[in-house]
N, C-alpha and C positions, 0 to 999 in steps of 0.2 A: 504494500500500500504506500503510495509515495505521501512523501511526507507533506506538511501545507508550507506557503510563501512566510509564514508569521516565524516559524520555526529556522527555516533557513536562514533567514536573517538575523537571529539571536544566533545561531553558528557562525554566522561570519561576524559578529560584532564580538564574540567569545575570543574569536582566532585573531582577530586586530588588537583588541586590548590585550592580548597575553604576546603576541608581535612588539608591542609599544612598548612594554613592561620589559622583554629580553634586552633591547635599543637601550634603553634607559641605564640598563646595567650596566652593559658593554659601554656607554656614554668615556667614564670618568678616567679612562685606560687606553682610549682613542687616540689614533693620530688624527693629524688634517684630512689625511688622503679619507682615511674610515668613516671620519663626520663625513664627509660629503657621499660618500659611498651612502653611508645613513642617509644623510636627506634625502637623497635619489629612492629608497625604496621606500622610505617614509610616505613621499609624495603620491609612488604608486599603489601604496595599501591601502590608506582610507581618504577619505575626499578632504579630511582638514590635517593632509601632513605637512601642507603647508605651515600653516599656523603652528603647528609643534614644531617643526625644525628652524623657522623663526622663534619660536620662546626660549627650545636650546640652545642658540645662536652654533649651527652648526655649519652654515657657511659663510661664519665671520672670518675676517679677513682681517 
């Protein structure tokens, strides 16, 4: 029985914030090259990785 549309998307919002949360660790140990490697997938996980990889200022400069 396939699962409903409500469901699904509590699994992917499950899989980003625990995505967000590993990012976060790996944060404080980071090189340059890695922050930005980070924003780059940041931006393509969830629609506001914008916004988080400006808060961690990960491609400051």
């Amino acid at each position: 029985m396939p699962s409903s549309e409500r469901r699904k998307e509590i699994k992917r919002r499950r899989h980003r914030r625990k995505k967000v949360l590993q990012f976060a660790k790996k944060l404080d140990k980071a090189t340059v090259s890695e922050k930005v490697a980070m924003a780059e997938k940041l931006r393509q996980l969830t629609p506001g990785g914008k916004e988080i990889a400006d808060r961690w200022e990960l491609e400051k400069r």
